[in-house]
N, C-alpha and C positions, 0 to 999 in steps of 0.2 A: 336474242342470244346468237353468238359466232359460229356460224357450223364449223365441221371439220376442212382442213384445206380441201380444194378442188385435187382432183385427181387426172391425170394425161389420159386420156381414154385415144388408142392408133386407130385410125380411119380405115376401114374396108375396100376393100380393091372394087368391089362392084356390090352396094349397099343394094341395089336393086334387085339381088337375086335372093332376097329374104322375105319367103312369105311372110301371109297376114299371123299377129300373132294369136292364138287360140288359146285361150285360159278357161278351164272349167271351174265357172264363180260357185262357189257358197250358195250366192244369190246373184239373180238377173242374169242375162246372157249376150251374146255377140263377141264380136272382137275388136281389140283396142287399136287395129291399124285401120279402122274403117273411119279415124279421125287424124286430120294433122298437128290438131294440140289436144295435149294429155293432162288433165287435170288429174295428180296422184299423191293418197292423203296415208300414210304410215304412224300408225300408234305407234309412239318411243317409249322409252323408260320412265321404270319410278327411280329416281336415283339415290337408292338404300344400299343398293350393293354390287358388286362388278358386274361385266357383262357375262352370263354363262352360255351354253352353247347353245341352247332354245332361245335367248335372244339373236345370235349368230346366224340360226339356221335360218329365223324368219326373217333376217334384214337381210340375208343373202337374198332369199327367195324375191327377193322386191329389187333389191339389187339386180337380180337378171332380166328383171319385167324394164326396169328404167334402162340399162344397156342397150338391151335388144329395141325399145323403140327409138333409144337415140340412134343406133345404129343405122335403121331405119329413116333416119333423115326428122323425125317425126319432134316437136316442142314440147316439150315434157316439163313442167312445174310439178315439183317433189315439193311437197310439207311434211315434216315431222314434226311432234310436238316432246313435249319432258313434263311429265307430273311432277314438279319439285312441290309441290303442296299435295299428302295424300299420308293417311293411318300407318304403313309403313315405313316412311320415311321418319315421321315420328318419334312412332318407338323406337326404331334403332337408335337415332338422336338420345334419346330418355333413356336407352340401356347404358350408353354408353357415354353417357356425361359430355353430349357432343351438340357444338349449335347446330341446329337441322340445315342453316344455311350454309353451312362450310361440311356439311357430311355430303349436301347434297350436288356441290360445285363436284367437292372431289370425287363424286364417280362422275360424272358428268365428264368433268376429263380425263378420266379412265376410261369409259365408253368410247368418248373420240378420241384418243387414243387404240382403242383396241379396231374402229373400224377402219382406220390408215391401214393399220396393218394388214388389216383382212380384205383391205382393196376397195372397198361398198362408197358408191359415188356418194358424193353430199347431198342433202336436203338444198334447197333452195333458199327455204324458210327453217330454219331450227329454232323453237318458240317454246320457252317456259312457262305453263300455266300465272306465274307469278308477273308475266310481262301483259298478262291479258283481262286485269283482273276487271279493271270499269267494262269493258269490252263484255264480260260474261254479266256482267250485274246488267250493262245497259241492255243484255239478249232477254233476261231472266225477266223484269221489266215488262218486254214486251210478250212475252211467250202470258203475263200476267194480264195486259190491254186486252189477249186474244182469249182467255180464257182457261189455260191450261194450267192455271198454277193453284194451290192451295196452300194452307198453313196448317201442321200439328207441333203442337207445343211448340212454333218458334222456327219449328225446320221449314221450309219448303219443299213441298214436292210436286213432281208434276203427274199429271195425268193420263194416263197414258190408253184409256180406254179407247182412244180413234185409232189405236194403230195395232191393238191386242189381236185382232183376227188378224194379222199379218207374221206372229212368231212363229222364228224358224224352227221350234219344236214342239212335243206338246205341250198342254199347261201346265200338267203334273209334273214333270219333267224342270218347267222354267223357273216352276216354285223351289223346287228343291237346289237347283242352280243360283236361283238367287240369293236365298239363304246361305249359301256357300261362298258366292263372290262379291260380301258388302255389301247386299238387299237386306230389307227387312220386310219378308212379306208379313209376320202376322205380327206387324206394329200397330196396338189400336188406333182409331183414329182416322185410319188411310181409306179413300175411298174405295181404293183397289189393290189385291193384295201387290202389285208388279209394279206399283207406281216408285221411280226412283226419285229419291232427291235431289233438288235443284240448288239448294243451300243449305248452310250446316248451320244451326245456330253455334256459336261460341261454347268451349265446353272445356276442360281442365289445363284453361292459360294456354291451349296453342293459338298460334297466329290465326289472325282475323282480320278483316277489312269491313270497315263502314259499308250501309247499304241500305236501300228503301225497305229489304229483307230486312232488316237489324244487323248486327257485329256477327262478323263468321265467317265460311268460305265455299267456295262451290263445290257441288257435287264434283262424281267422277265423270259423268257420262258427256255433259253439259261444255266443258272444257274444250274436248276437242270437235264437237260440232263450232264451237266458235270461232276455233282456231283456225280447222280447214277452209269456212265460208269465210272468214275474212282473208285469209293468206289465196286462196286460190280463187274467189271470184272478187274481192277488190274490198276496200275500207267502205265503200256505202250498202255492204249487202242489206243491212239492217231496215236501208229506206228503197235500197232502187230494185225497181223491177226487172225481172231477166225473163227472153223469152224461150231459153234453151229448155229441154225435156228433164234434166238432172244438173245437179249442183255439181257435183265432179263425177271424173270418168271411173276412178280405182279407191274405194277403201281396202287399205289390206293390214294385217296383222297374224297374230297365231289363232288356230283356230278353237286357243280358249277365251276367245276374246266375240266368236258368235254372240253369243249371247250371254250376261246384259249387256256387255259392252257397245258393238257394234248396233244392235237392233235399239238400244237406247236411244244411244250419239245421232242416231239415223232418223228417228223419229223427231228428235228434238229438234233436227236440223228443218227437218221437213213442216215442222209446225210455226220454225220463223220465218222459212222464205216463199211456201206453199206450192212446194215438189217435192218430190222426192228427190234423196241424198246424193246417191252414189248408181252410176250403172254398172258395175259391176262390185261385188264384195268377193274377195280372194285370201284365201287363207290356207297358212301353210302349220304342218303338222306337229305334232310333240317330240321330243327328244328326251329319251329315259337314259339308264346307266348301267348296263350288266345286266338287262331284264327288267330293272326296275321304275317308277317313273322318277324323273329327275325334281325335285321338290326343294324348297326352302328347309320347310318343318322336316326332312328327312334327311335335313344336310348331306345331301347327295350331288349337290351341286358341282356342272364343272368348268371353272372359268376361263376366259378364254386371254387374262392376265399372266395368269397363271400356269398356263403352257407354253404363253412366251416366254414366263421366266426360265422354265423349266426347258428353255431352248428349241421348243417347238417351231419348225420353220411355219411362219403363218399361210403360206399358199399353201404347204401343208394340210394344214387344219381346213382351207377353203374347200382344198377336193375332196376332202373325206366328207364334207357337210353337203355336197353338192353330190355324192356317189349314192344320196338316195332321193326318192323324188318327194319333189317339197312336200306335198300334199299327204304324204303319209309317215307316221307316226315311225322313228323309229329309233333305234340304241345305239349308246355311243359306248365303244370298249377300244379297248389298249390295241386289239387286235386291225379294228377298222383304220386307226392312227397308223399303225405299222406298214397296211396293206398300203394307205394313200402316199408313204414315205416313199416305199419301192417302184407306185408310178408314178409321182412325179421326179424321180430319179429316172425312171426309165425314157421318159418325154424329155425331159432336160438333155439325156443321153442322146438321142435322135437327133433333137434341135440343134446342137452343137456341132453335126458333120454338115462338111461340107455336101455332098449327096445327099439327097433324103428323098423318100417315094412322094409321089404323084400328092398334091396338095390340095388342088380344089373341088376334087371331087370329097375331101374330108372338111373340107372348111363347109361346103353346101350342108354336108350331115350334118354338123353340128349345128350348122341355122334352122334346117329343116325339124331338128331334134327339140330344139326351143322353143320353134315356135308350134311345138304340138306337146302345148300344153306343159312347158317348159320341163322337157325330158330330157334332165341334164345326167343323169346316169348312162343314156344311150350315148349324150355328145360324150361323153369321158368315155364310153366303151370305144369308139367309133376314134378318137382319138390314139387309144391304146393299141390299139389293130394299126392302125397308121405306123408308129410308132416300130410296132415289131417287124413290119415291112420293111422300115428301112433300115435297120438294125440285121436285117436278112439280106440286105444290098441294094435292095429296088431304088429305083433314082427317078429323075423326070419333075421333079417337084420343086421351092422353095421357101426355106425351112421360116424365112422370116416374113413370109404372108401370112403360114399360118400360127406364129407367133404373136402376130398382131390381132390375129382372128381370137386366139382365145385368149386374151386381155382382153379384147373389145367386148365377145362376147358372153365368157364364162369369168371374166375378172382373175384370170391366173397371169399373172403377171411370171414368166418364166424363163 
């Protein structure tokens, strides 16, 4: 599938004074500038519906990981993937008298659409589950030669007790979670209640594909471990040996995707190629609305189409998402939109005089800001104090270094 266009990203005056960057993972630890190539794998959409602004927030959040280490000088292979086969895309299809393949192209180009706007570099690989289907069967296969696969009534599932002492919460806890996000723990039959399916058998006429499994289609979890191993270490992962410590550098998504998602995908991946996944898992936080949490079922949702129509300047929208820090949970109201109106009016302000205060001692904060643990609230405070300085007269600076700096670094293109 065609990602979105490439985006200009302006080169740094001296990329060398950009520390190492420091991300506190989910899972695992270190830093990602302790390598020169970056292997980094982003769960994308189910594409049922437009993009809302908890998909925004967390593509931003990855958005600033891939800047900062291109910035960085550093080789950065970005994969995203598209669940165009998955239960919701379905039903929306089935509510609304709609082929799931044309429901699901057209957000598909409304997302890439909405991320132009919103500046977020392209994937490298943008890869539909539908583009990778022998690919997951011939994983499914072998994950079956190794032992980990079973059959109830037709489905397949895998096994997943070699990897169970490794969840990232409790069990009471995983059960309850599963049951809520498409598990089925107390399906008879299953060896275990946590074990997720590998394939779906066929079930009320939707789409299916042949398979040694029988007529059907892949699980959820299964998809994108196949996606990343094969887009980010090469078409022979399935036969060639690798002697590196981890399969890629960065899993990252929202952090309702912990678990089952990520600790699934992780496991599955790690039982085809026999390491473990990912060195670092990074996840960034929820987005609610007026207090409330932002939901499907609570049509509370708020899109990020939909404040373009409604003439929402998009860099706009960027700094209000980025004025809080990824990694925590927070509310989107009319007032935050307003607030982020007034500075990037007030930085537009600044940037357009010919005088402006001192600049690279504000370009260092912002990199310094990011790269501790990408504290993009402080770079945008740090910015704004700039700002007012020179709007107070201070001079000595210029204004299109650090112009460049926050496109390069923070994607405000301004």
């Amino acid at each position: 599938m065609q990602s979105w266009p490439t985006l200009y990203v302006p080169q740094l005056a001296n990329p060398n004074a950009l520390p190492p960057l420091q991300l506190t993972a989910t899972v695992g630890a270190g830093s990602l500038s302790d390598h020169n190539s970056i292997r980094m794998y982003v769960c994308g959409i189910t594409p049922y519906d437009a993009t809302h602004l908890g998909h925004a927030a967390t593509y931003l959040t990855f958005d600033l990981v891939h800047r900062y280490l291109r910035a960085q000088g550093k080789e950065v292979t970005f994969v995203e993937n598209v669940t165009d086969i998955d239960d919701p895309l379905f039903e929306r299809a089935n509510r609304d008298s709609q082929d799931w393949k044309e429901l699901g192209q057209s957000q598909i180009e409304l997302f890439k659409s909405d991320m132009v706007a919103l500046h977020v570099l392209p994937p490298d690989s943008y890869v539909a589950v539908t583009e990778v289907i022998e690919l997951v069967i011939s994983a499914i296969v072998q994950l079956n030669q190794k032992g980990f696969c079973y059959q109830v009534d037709g489905d397949t599932y895998f096994d997943i007790s070699s990897f169970e002492s490794r969840l990232p919460i409790s069990h009471d806890e995983a059960l309850k979670i599963f049951a809520e996000r498409g598990g089925d723990p107390a399906r008879p039959g299953k060896r275990h209640a946590l074990d997720p399916l590998l394939w779906s058998k066929n079930k009320n006429g939707e789409p299916g594909w042949e398979s040694p499994m029988g007529f059907g289609r892949p699980g959820w979890h299964i998809e994108c471990s196949v996606i990343a191993l094969r887009y980010l270490l090469g078409p022979d992962f399935l036969t060639e040996q690798n002697a590196t410590d981890f399969s890629i550098d960065l899993q990252g998504g929202g952090s309702d995707l912990v678990f089952p998602h990520h600790f699934m995908s992780g496991a599955q991946a790690e039982a085809l190629v026999g390491r473990p996944f990912a060195r670092l898992y990074v996840h960034s936080g929820m987005v609610g609305l007026d207090g409330e949490k932002m939901s499907k079922s609570k049509g509370n949702l708020v899109f990020v189409s939909k404040l373009l129509q409604q003439g929402e300047d998009a860099m706009v929208i960027r700094y209000a998402l980025l004025d809080s820090h990824y990694a925590s949970d927070r509310m989107w109201t009319v007032d935050l939109l307003e607030s982020a109106a007034n500075s990037v009016a007030l930085i537009r302000q600044a940037l357009a005089k010919e005088e402006v205060a001192p600049t690279n001692a504000v370009i260092q904060a912002i990199a310094d800001s990011l790269a501790n643990n990408l504290d993009s609230p402080r770079a945008l405070h740090e910015t704004i104090d700039w700002a007012n300085r020179t709007l107070a007269g201070e001079t000595g600076g210029h204004a299109g270094e650090l112009s460049r700096a926050l496109d390069a670094l923070l994607g405000l293109a301004l």
